[in-house]
LOKE-954128 format. One line per 5 residues: number of its first residue (from 1); their letters; for each residue x, y, z of C-alpha. Coordinates in Angstrom, 3 decimals, m for minus. Layout:
// LOKE-954128
NUM) A) X,Y,Z | ...
END
This chain:
// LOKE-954128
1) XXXXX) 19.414,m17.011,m16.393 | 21.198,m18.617,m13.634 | 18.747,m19.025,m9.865 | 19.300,m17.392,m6.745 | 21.254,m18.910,m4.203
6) XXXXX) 21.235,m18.926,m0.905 | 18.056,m16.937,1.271 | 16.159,m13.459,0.064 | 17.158,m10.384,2.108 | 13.984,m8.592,3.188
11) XXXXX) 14.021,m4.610,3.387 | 10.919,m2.411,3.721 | 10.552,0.998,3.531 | 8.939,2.659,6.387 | 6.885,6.125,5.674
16) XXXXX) 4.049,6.673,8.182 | 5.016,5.940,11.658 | 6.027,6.869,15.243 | 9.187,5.735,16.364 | 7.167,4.222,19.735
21) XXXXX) 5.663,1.157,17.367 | 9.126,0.496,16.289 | 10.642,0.206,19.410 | 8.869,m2.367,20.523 | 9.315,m6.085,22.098
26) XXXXX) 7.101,m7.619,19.175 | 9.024,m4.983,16.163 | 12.302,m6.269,16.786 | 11.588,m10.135,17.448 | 10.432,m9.548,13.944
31) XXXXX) 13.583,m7.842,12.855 | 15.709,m10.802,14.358 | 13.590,m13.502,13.272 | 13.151,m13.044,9.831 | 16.274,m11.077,9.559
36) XXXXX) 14.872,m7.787,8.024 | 15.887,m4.386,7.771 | 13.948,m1.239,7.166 | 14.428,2.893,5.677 | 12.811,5.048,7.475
41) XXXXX) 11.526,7.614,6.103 | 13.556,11.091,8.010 | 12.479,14.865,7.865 | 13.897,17.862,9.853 | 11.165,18.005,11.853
46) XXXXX) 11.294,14.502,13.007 | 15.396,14.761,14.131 | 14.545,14.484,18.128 | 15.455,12.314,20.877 | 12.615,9.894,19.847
51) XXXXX) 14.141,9.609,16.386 | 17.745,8.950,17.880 | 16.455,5.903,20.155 | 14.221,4.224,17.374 | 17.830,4.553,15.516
56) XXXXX) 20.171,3.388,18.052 | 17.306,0.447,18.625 | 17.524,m0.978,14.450 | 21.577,m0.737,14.946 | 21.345,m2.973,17.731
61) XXXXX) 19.734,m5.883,16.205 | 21.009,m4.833,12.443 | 17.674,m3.541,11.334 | 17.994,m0.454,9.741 | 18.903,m0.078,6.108
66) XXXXX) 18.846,3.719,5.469 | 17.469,6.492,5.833 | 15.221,8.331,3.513 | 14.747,12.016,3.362 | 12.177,13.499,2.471
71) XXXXX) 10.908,17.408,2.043 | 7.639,18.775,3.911 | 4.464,18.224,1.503 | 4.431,21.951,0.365 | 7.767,21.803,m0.815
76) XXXXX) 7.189,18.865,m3.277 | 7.891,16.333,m0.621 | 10.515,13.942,m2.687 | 13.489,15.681,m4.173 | 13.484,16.726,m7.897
81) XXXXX) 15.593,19.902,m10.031 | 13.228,22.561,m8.992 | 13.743,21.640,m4.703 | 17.558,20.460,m5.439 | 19.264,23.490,m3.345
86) XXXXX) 16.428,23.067,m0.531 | 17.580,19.118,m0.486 | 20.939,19.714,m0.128 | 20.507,21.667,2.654 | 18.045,19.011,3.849
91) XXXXX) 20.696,16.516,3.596 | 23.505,18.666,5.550 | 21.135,18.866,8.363 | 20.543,15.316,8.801 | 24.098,14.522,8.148
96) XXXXX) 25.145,16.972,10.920 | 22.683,15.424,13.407 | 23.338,11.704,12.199 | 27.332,12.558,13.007 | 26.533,14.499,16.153
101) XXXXX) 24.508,11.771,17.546 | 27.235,9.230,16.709 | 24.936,7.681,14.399 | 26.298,4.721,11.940 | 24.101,4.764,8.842
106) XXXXX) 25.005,2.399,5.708 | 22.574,4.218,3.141 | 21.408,7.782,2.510 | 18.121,7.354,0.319 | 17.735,10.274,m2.991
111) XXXXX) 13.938,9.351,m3.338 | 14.006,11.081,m7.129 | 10.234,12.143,m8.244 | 8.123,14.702,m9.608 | 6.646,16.814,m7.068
116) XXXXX) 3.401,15.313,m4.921 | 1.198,17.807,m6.385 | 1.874,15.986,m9.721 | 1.619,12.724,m8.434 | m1.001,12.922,m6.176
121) XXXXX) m3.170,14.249,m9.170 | m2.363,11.522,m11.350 | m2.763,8.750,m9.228 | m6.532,10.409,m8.593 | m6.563,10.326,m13.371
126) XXXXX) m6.817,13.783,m13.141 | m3.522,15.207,m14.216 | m3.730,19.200,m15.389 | m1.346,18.624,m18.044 | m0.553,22.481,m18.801
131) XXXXX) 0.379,22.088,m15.269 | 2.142,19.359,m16.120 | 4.112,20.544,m19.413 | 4.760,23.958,m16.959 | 6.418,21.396,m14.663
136) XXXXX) 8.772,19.824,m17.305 | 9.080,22.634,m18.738 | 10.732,24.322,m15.625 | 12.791,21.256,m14.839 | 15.035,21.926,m18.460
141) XXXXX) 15.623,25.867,m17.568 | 16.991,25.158,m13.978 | 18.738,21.663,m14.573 | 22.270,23.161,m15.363 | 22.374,25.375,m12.276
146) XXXXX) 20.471,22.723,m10.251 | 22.224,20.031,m10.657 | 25.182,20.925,m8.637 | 23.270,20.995,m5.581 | 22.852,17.137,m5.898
151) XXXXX) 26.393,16.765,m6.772 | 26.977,18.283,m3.446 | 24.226,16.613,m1.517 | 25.948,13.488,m2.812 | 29.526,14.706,m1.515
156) XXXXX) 28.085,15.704,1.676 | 26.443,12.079,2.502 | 29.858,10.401,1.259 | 32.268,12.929,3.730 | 29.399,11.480,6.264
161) XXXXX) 30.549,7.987,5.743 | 27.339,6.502,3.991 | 26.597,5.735,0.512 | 24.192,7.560,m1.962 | 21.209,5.020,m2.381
166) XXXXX) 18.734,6.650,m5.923 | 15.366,5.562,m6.088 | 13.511,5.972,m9.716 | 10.595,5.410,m10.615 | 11.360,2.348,m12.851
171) XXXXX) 10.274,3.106,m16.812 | 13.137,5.332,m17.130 | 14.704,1.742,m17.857 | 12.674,0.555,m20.641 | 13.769,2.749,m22.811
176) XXXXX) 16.982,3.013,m24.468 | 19.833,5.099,m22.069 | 19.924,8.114,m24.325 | 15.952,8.600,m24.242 | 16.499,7.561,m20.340
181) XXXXX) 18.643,10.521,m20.044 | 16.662,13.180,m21.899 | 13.094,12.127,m20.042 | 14.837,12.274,m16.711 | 15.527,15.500,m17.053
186) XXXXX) 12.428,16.416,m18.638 | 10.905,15.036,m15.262 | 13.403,16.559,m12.700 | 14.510,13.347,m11.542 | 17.874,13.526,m13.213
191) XXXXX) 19.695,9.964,m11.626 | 21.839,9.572,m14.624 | 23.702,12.910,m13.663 | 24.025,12.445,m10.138 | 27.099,9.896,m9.121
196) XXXXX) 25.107,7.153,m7.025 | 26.475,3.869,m5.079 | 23.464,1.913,m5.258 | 20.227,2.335,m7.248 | 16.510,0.961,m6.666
201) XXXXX) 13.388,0.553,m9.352 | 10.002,1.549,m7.942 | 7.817,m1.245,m9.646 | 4.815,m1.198,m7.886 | 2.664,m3.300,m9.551
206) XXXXX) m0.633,m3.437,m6.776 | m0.709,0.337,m7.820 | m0.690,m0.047,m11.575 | m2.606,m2.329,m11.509 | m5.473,m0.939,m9.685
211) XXXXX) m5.139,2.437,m11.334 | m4.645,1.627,m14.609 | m6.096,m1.593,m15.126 | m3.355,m3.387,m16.922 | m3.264,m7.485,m15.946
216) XXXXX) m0.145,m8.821,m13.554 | 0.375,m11.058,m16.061 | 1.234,m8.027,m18.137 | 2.775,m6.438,m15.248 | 5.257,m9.463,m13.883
221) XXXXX) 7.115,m9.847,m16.986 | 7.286,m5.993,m17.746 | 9.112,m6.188,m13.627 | 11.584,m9.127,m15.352 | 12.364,m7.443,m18.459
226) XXXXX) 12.996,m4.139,m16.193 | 14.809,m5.885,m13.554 | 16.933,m7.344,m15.914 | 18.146,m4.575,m17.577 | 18.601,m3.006,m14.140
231) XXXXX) 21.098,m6.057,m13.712 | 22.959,m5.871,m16.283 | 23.338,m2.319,m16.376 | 24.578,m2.426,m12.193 | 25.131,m5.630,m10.923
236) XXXXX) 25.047,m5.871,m7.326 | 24.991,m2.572,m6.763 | 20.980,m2.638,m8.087 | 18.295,m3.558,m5.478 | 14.249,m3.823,m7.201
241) XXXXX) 11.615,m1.873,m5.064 | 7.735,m3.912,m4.929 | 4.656,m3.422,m3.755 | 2.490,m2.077,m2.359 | 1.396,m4.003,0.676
246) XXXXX) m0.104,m0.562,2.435 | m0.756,3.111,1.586 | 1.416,5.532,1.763 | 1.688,9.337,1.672 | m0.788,9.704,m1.096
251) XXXXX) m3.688,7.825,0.742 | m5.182,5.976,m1.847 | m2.296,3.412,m3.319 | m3.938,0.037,m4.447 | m2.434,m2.281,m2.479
256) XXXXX) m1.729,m6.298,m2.369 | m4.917,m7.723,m0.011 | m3.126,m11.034,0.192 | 0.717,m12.589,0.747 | 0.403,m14.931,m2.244
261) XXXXX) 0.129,m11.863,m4.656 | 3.614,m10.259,m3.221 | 5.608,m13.429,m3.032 | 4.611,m13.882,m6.754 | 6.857,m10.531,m6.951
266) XXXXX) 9.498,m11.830,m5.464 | 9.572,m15.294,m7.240 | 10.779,m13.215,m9.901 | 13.564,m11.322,m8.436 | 14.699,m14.639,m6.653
271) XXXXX) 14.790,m16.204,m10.628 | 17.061,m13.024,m11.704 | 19.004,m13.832,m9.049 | 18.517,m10.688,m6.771 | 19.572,m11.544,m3.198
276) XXXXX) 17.951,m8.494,m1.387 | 14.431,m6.799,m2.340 | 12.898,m3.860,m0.826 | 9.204,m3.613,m0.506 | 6.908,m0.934,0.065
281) XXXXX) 5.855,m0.376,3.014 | 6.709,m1.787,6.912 | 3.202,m0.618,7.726 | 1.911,m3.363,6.312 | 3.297,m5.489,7.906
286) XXXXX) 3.071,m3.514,11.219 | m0.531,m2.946,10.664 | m1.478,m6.640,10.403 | m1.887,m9.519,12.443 | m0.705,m12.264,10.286
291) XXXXX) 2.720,m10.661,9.701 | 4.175,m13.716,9.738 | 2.473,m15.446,7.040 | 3.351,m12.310,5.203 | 6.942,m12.585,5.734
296) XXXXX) 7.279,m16.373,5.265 | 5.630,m16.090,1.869 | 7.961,m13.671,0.530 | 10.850,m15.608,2.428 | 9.605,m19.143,1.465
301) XXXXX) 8.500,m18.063,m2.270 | 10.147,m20.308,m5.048 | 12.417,m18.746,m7.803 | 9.390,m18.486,m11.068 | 10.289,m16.563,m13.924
306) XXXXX) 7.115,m14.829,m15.863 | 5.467,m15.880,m19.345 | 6.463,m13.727,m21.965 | 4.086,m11.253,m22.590 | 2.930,m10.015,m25.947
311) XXXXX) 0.824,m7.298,m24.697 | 3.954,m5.471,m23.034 | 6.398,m5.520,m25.978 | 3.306,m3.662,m27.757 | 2.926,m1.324,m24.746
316) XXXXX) 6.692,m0.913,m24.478 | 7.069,0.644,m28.373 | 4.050,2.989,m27.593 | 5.535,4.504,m24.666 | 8.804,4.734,m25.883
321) XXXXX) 7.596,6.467,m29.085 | 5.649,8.909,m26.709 | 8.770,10.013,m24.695 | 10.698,10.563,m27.656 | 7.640,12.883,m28.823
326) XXXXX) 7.725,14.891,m25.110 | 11.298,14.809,m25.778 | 11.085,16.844,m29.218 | 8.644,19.527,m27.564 | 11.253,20.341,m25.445
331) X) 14.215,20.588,m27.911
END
């Protein structure tokens, strides 16, 4: 596996905030000086005057990435199947105002995942999972009809002039692409139907960790073997998602406490030879005092590529067979 060259480009995802921190003095020194970009996370309800400054402020200094839409909370909050027609019109809206405003945006973010109901109740461990099998159950009757709303969502950010940037949550890529397919679907986060430019793994490995218990030694090389595939499967158009150095929406993410733990993340990616990483979230950064010595560790970080884990390869052939057994329920 041939090293990285040349520096790491540094993206963040930005959920909580008010477009008054960003446009600040101290915000975009940082943007400049460490040459970072961010997605901002965009609902209808936050398309105002405020919105189009913080905007026209990241094109300025070349800070701004994306943007990332996102649903109100009641509606599921990220898109999936069963909210696809409610996202498309989502995305018209924001594409209307983006063009109206004479806005220049490079990516248009498809955040793909189960509703936050779903989510929110298994990050607490406890998942209702009639609720759950009810979801997926749901997401195979309206996946034919639904689908075509992302198509058109898709067509719609592309007649805009940006490019359709997926983010999955990242097993779907330990398993093998026909399984991939079939569990996607099962989970209303069908990515390998929709026509994308660029795609992004969430592999949040604070959050695993702390939920579930499983080591980061475990954890780093499950993140190379995933990363990997990711690679090889879409080349530069593939950009790794890490974290999590602060909560997000569901309030109670595990998150890194210290910058050595998230450069060790990006060690790896900088071994596969990834030359831009996006990590979840701006806020902490924002949020902390010592932003710099978080940025310079992720900056500075050697390339490091993980021991081999026996653990995982164990792990991997359980949940594998597992999916294929959700998979048969549904046939």
């Amino acid at each position: 596996m041939t090293m990285m060259k040349g520096s790491m480009n540094l993206s963040f995802w930005c959920e909580n905030y008010y477009p008054s921190r960003l446009v600040t003095q101290r915000v975009l020194k940082l943007i400049t000086q460490y040459n970072i970009d961010l997605i901002l996370a965009t609902r209808l309800d936050r398309l105002d005057d405020n919105m189009c400054t913080l905007i026209r402020a990241l094109i300025d200094v070349d800070g701004i990435l994306g943007v990332w839409v996102l649903l109100d909370e009641k509606f599921g909050y990220w898109p999936n199947i069963q909210n696809a027609r409610l996202f498309r019109a989502t995305i018209a809206r924001i594409c209307e105002w983006l063009f109206g405003k004479n806005l220049e945006i490079r990516h248009i973010v498809f955040d793909l995942e189960p509703p936050i109901f779903i989510t929110r109740s298994i990050s607490r461990l406890r998942a209702d999972l009639l609720h759950v099998f009810s979801y997926m159950k749901k997401c195979i009757k309206y996946h034919d009809k639904n689908i075509l709303y992302f198509h058109e969502a898709a067509d719609l950010v592309r007649s805009y002039g940006a490019s359709v940037f997926v983010v999955v949550p990242d097993f779907l890529f330990e398993m093998d692409e026909k399984v991939a397919i079939e569990f996607s679907r099962i989970l209303g986060i069908p990515v390998f139907d929709i026509g994308f430019d660029v795609i992004s793994t969430m592999t949040y490995n604070s959050i695993i960790h702390g939920l579930f218990k499983v080591p980061y030694g475990v954890l780093r090389y499950r993140m190379y073997r995933v990363m990997r595939n990711c690679i090889e499967k879409y080349g530069a158009g593939y950009v790794p998602s890490i974290g999590a150095i602060w909560r997000g929406i569901l309030g109670n993410e595990p998150i890194y406490s210290s910058p050595k733990e998230i450069s060790r993340d990006v060690s790896i990616i900088k071994y596969l030879g990834i030359n831009r990483v996006l990590v979840y979230n701006f806020e902490g950064i924002l949020n902390r005092r010592n932003e710099g010595e978080w940025l310079g560790a992720m900056i500075n970080t050697k390339p490091a590529r993980p021991k081999e884990s026996i653990t995982y390869e164990i792990f991997r052939r359980i949940m594998k067979e597992h999916a294929k057994r959700i998979i048969d329920i549904f046939k």
